[in-house]
GUGUVEX-71609 format. One line per 5 residues: for each residue x, y, z of N, C-alpha, C. Coordinates in steps of 0.05 Angstrom, whole numbers. Example, Ala and Ser with C-alpha at 12.3 -4.5 7.8 and 13.67 -1.06 7.14 Angstrom:
2
264:-114:156:246:-90:156:264:-66:156; 257:-45:142:273:-21:143:258:1:157
! end
This chain:
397
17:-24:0:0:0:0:18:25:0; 13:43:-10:26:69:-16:22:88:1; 39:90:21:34:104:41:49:130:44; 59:145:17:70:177:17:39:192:0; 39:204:5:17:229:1:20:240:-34
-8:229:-50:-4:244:-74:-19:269:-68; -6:296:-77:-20:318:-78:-20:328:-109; -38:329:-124:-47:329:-155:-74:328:-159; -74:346:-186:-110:344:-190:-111:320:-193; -145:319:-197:-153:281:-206:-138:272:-225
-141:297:-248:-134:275:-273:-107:281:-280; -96:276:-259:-63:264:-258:-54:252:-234; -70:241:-215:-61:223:-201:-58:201:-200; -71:184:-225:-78:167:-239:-37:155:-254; -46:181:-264:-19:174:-290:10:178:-265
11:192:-239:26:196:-228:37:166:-216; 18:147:-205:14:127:-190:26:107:-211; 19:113:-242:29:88:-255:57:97:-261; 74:124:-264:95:132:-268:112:127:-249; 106:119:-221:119:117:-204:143:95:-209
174:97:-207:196:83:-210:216:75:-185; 226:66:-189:255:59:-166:246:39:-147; 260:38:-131:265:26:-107:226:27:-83; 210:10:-83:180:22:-81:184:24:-48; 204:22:-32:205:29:2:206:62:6
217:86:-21:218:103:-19:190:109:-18; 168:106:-30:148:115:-30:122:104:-4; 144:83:3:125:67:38:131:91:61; 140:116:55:145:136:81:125:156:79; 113:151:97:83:175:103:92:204:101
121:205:115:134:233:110:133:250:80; 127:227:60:140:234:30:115:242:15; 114:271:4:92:280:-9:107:277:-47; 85:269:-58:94:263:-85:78:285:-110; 88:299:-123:66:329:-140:78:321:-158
57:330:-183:71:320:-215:89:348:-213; 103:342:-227:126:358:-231:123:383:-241; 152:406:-232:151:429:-234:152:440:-269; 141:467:-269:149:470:-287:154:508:-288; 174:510:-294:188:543:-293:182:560:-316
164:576:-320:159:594:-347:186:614:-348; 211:617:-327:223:647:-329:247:636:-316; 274:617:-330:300:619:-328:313:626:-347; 343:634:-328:361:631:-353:384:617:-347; 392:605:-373:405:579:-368:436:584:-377
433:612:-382:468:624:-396:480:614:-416; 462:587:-433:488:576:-466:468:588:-478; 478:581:-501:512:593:-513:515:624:-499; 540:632:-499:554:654:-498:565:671:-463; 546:650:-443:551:657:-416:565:629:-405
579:608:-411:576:581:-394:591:592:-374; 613:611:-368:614:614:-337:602:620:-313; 580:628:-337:553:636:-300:542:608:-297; 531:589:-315:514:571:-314:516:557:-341; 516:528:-348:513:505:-373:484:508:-372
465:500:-400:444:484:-396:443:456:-379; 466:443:-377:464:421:-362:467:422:-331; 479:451:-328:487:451:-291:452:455:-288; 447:484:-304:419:486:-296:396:471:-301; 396:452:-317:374:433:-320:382:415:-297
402:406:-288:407:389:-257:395:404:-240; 409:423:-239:398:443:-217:366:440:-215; 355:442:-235:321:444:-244:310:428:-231; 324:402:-245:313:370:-228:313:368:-203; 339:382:-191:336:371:-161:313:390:-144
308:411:-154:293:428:-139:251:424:-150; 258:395:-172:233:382:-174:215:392:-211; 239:413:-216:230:418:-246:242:392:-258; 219:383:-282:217:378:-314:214:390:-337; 205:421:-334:206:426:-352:217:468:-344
228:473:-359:249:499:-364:227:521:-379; 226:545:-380:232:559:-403:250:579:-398; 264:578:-425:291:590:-428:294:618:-440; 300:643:-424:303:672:-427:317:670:-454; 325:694:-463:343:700:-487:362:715:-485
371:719:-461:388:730:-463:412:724:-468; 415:713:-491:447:693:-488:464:711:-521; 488:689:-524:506:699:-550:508:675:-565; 491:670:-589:489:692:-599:451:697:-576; 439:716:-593:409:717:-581:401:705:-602
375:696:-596:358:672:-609:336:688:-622; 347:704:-642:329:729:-660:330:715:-687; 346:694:-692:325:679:-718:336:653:-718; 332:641:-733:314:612:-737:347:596:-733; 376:602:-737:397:605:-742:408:596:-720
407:630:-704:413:631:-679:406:612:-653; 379:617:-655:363:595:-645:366:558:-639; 376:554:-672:386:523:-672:406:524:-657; 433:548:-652:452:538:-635:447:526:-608; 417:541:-592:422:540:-573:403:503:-572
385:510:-592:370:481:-590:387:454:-594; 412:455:-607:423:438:-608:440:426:-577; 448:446:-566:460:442:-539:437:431:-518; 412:439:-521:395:422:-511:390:398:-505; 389:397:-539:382:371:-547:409:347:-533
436:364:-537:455:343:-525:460:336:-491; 458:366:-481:463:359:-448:435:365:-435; 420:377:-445:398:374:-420:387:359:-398; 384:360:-378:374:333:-369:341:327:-354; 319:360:-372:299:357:-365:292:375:-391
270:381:-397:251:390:-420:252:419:-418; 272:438:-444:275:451:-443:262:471:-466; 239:493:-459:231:507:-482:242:539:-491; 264:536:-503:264:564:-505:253:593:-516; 247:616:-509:241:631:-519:255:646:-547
242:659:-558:263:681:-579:258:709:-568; 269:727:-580:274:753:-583:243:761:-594; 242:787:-590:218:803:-594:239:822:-612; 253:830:-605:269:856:-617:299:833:-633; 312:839:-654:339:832:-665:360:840:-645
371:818:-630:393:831:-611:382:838:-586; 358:832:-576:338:851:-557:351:881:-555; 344:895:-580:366:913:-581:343:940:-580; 319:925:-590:289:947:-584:281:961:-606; 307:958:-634:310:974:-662:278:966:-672
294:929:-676:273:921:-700:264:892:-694; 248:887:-702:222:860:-698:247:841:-712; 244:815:-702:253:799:-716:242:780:-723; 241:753:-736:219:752:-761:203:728:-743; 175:733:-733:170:719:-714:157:698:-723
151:708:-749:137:684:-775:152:651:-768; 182:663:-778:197:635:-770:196:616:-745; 205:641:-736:217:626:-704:190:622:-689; 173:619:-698:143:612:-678:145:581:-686; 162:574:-710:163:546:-709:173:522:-687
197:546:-681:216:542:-655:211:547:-632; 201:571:-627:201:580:-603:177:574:-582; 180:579:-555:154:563:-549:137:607:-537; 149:622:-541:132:644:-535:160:668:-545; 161:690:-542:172:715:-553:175:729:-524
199:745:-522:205:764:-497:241:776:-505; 235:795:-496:261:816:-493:260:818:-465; 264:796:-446:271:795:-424:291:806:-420; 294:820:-387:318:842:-386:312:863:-396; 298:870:-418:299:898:-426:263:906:-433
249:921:-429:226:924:-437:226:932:-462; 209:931:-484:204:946:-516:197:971:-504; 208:989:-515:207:1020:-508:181:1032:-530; 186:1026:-549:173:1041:-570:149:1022:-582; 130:1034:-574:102:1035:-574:88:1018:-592
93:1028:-614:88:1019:-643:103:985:-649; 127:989:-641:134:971:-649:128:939:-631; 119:954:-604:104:934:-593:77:910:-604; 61:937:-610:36:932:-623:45:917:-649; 56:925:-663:68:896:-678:82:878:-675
96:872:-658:111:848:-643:73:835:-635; 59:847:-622:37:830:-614:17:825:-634; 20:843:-653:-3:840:-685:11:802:-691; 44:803:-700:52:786:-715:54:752:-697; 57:762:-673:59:738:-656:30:721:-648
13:746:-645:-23:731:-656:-21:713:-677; -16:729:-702:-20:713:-723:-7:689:-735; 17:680:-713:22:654:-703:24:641:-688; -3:649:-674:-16:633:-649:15:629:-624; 30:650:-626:46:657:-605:42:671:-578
49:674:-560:44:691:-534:73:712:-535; 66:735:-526:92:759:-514:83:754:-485; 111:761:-478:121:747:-454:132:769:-451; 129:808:-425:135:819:-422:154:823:-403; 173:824:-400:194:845:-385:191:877:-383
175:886:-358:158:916:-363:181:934:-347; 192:946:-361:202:978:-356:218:1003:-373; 206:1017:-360:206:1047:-382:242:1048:-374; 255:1056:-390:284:1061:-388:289:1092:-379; 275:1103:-384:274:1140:-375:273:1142:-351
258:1127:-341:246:1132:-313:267:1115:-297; 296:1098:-305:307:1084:-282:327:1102:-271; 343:1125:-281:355:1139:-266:382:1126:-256; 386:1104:-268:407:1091:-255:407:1075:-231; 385:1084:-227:378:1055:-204:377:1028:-198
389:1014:-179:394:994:-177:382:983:-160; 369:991:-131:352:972:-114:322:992:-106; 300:971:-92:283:987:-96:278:1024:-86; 260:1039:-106:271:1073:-84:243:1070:-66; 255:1058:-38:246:1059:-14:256:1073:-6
258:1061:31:259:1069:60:288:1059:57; 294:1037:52:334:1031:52:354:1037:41; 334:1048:10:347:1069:-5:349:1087:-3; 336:1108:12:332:1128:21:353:1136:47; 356:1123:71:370:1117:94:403:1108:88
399:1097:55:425:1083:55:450:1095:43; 433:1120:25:438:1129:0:444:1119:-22; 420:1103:-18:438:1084:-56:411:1097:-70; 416:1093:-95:394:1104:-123:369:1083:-124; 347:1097:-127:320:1083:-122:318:1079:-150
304:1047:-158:290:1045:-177:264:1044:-170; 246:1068:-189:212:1076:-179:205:1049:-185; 176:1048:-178:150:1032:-179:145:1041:-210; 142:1058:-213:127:1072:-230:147:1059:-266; 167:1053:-253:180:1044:-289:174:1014:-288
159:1002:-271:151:971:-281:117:977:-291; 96:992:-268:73:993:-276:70:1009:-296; 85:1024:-308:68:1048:-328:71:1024:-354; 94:1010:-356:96:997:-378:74:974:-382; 76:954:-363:47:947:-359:18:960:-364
13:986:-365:-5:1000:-363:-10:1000:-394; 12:1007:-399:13:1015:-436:15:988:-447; 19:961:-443:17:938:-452:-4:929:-451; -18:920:-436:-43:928:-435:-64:931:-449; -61:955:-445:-75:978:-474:-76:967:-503
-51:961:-502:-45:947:-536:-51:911:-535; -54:896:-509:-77:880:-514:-101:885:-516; -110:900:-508:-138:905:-506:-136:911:-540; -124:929:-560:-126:935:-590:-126:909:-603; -103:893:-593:-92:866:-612:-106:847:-601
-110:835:-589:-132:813:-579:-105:792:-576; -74:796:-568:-54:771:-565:-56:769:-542; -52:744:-542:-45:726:-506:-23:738:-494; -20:749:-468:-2:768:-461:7:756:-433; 34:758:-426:44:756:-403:57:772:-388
61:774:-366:70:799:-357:92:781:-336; 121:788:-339:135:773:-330:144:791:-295; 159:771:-277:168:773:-248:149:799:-237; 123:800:-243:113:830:-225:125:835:-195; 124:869:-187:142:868:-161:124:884:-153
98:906:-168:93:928:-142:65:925:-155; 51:940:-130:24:933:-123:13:942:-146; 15:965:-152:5:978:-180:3:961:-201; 36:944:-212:22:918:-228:-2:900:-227; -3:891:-200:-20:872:-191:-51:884:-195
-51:911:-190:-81:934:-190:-92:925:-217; -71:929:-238:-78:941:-264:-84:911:-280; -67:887:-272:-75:865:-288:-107:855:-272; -109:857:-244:-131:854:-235:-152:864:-248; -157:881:-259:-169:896:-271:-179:894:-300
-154:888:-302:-154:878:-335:-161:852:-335; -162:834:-322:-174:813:-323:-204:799:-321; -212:830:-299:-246:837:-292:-253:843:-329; -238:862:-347:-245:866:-365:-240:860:-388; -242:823:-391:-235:805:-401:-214:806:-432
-196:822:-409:-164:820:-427:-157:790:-426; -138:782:-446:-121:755:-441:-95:760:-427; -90:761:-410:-65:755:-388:-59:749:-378; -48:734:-370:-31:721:-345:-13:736:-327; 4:736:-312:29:743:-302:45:720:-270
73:730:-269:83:705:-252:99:732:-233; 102:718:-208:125:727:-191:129:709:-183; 166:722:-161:178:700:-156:175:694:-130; 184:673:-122:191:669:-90:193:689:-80; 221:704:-83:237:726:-72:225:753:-63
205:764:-84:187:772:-83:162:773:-62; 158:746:-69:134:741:-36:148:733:-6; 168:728:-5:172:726:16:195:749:31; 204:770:16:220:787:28:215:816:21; 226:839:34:221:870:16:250:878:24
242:909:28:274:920:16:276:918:56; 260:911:70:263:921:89:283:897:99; 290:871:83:315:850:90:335:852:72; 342:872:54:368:882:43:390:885:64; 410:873:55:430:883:65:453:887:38
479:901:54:492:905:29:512:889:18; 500:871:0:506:851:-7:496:847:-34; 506:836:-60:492:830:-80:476:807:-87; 477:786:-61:454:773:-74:435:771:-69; 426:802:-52:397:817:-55:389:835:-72
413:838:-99:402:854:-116:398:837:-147; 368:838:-160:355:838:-177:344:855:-186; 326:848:-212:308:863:-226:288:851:-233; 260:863:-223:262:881:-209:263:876:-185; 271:900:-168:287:892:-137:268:882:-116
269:878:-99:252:867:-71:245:900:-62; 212:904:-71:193:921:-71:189:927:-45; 179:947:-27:166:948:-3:143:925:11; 137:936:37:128:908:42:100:908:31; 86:933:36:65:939:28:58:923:-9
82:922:-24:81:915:-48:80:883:-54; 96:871:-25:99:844:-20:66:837:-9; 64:854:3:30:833:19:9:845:-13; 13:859:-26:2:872:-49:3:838:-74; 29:823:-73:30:805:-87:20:778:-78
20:775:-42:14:748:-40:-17:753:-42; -36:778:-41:-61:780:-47:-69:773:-72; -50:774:-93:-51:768:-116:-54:742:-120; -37:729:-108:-30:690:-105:-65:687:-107; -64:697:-75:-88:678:-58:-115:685:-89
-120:709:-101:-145:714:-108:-136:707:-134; -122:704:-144:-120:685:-171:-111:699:-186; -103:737:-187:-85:748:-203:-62:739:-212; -48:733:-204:-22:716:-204:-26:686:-214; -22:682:-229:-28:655:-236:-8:628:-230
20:644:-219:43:632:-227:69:637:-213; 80:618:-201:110:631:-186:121:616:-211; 150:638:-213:175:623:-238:195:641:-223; 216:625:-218:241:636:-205:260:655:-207; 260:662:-242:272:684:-246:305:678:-245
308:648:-242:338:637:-238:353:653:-257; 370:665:-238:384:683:-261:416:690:-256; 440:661:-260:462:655:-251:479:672:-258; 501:677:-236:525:697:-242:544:685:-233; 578:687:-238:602:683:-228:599:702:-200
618:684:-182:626:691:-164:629:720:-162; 638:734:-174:660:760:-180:636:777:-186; 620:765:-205:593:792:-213:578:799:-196; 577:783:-175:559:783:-158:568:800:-137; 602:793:-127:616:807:-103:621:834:-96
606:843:-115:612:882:-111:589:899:-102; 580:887:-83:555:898:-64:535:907:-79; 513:926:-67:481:927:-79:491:946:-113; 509:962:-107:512:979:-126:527:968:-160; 548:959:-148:557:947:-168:543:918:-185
539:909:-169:540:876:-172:528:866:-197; 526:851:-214:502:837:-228:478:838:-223; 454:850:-234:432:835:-224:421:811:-225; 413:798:-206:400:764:-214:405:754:-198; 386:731:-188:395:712:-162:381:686:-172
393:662:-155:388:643:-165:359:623:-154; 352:608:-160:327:603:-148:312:576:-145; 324:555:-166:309:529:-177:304:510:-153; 337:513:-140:337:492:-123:321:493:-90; 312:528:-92:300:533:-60:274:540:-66
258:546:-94:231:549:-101:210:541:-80; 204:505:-84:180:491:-81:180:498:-48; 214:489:-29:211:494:-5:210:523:9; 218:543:-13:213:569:-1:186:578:1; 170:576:-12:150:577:-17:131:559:-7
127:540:-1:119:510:23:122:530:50; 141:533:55:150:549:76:134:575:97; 130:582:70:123:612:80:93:622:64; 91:607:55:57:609:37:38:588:54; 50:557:48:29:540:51:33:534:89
53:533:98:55:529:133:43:546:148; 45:570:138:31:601:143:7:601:138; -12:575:128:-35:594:121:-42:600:105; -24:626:89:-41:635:67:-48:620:39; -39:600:36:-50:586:14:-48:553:24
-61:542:4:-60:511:10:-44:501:-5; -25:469:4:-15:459:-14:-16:456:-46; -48:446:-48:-55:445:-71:-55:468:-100; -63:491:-78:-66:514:-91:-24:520:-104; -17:515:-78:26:521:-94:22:493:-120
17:474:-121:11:459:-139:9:471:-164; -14:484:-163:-28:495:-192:-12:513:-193; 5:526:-181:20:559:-188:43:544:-192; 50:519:-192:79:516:-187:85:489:-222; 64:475:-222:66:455:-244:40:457:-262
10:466:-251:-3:462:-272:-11:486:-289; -14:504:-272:-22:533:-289:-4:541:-315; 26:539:-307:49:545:-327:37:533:-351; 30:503:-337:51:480:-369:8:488:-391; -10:493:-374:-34:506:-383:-39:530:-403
-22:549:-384:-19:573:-409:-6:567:-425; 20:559:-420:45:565:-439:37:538:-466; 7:523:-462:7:498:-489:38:483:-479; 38:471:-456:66:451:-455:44:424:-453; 53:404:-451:46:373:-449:50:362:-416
29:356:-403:37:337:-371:48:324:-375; 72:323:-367:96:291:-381:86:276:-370; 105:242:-366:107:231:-350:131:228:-334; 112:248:-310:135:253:-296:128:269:-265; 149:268:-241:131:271:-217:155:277:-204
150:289:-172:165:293:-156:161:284:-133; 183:273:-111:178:263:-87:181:281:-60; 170:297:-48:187:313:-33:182:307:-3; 199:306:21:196:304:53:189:328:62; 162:339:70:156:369:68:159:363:97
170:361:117:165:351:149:202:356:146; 224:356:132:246:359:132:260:381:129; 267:395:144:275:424:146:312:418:134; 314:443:117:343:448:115:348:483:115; 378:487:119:386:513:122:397:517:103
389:540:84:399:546:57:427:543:48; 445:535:43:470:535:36:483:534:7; 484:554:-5:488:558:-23:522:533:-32; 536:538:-23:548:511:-30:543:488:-38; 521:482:-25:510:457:-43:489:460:-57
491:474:-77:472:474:-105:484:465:-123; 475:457:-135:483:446:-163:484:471:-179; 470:485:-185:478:509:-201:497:521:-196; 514:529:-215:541:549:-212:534:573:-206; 514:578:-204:505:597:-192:488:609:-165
504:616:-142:515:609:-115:487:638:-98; 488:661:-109:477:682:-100:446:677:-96; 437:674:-71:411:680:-65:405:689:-40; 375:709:-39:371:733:-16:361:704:9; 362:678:-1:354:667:20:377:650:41
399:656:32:419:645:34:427:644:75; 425:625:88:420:620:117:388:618:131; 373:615:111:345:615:120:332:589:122; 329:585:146:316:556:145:289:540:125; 280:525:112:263:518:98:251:488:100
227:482:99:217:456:98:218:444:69; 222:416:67:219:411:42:244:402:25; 253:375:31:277:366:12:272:349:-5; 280:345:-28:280:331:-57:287:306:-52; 271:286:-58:287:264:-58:290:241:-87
273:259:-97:270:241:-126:254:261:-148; 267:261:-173:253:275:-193:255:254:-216; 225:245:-229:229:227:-249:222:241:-276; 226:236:-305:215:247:-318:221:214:-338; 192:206:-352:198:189:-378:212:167:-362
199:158:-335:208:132:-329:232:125:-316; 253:153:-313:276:152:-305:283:173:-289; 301:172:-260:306:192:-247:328:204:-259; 315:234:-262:345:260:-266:354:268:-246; 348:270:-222:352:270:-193:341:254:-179
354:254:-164:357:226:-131:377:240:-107; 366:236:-88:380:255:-66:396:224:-51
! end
């Protein structure tokens, strides 16, 4: 008799039970909760052109052990994945080291350079959605056609929202720590206005729209809204996001991202979002750096922190132990909603996790080469002990 806990809708507990592999005493522990597997709409995996921050293969390990099967892959890489060309480089590295189901994105802009559209006709063959992650489309027009042409191949834009005028050079959020600290505020106001104006131009184009890592309440207002007035949108935040503000900065860089850890007011602004269904989606925003990019405090540093391997338990942690949501509900934000919007396939494939097993963050032992995160000494429930995909474990603890 199977005595670890399936948590899954109906119609995959079925296919979970027959996918089950290994050794069957692992799954005789009442301790052991078993969820079909993760799936991440928002990493980046650094090949081609970054392998010193991160391989596709460190980070697809990385993926597995923290209970992902399936990836999607930013663009920010060298070359960028702005045509059909470019693209194959990175799909071929995939195809050789990956070691979980990797979809990558393309370019919205040639270069995400914001000039010019690149030809989305093609690469919709390839790509599993469109984004100039890292950089928002500035110019208006050319948005509205990035979303005219990506409609008309049943594609989704996948937004990265901020006005470039309005950052001032800012690097963490312009609060109370910024303010006290003297470091340069990045506003609220250069993630929501762009949102605001995206928007808009769904409401003209009628494309499936995403609104990527939201941080301030204003986002959360305006998609709420837009959703009452049956826009197509989605949007995701991260862990990091819901469980911290600027008011646990310290000066250190692997509390600085983009966008930064918002006030708190903007944090209880997002887990309201979770609970009422604005939010459809946590994605980690895994976003690996070398040692060195990272080491030059809030000002200097790289933005990006890493995230795959502390996701399901950070979030278990401080969402579902707390109260504010139920297991089931991190389920649907965590494996089914993604692979739903984004048109992905329920593999066969599942996760085992000891949610009763507390560990203390240690960035040393990640598998990703990429070491920087704001959670780094924080205790968490929830260790990995098995990730299967297609009948076979990619991770085993």
């Amino acid at each position: 008799m199977l005595k670890a806990k399936i948590v899954a809708p109906d119609f995959l507990k079925g296919e979970i039970e027959k996918s089950l592999i290994n050794d069957f005493s692992l799954y005789n522990r009442e301790s052991l909760t078993i969820f079909p597997s993760f799936c991440d709409v928002h990493v980046h995996l650094r090949e081609p052109g970054f392998s010193y921050k991160e391989t596709i293969k460190s980070g697809t390990m990385a993926g597995a052990r923290g209970g992902f099967t399936s990836v999607l892959s930013m663009p920010n890489l060298n070359p960028v994945p702005d045509s059909v060309e470019n693209l194959n480089v990175q799909l071929g590295i995939i195809k050789e080291t990956a070691k979980i189901n990797v979809y990558p994105y393309a370019s919205i802009t040639v270069g995400q350079k914001g000039e010019k559209l690149t030809d989305i006709k093609s690469l919709s063959k390839l790509a599993v959605a469109f984004s100039d992650d890292g950089r928002g489309v500035q110019d208006d027009k050319m948005m509205e056609d990035a979303m005219l042409l990506a409609k008309e191949n049943g594609k989704m834009i996948v937004a990265h929202c901020e006005v470039n005028s309005l950052l001032n050079g800012g690097y963490i959020h312009d609060g109370e720590y910024a303010k006290l600290n003297g470091h340069r505020g990045i506003c609220s106001e250069s993630e929501y206005a762009q949102v605001a104006r995206d928007l808009e131009l769904v409401k003209k184009t009628g494309i499936s729209y995403h609104v990527c890592h939201v941080s301030t309440k204003e986002s959360v207002a305006l998609i709420r809204q837009a959703k009452k007035d049956g826009v197509d949108v989605t949007c995701e935040t991260g862990p990091h996001y819901l469980i911290l503000s600027d008011k646990d900065l310290q000066e250190n860089g692997r509390f600085k991202m983009n966008p930064p850890l918002r006030s708190e007011e903007d944090k209880n602004a997002l887990i309201e979002g979770i609970v009422d269904g604005t939010i459809e989606m946590i994605a980690t925003d895994h976003a690996p750096h070398s040692a060195e990019e990272k080491s030059k405090g809030l000002e200097k540093s790289a933005f990006g922190v890493v995230g795959l391997e502390t996701s399901l338990s950070a979030c278990y942690t401080h969402l579902v132990k707390t109260g504010i949501i139920t297991l089931e509900k991190l389920i649907e934000l965590m494996a089914i909603n993604p692979r739903i919007r984004f048109n992905l396939p329920f593999e066969n494939a599942f996760t085992a996790f000891d949610l009763n097993e507390s560990y203390k963050v240690n960035p040393k032992d990640f598998i990703s080469m990429g070491k920087a995160t704001p959670f780094e000494g924080m205790e968490f429930y929830g260790t990995c002990y098995l990730t299967a995909l297609n009948g076979k474990a990619v991770y085993e603890k």
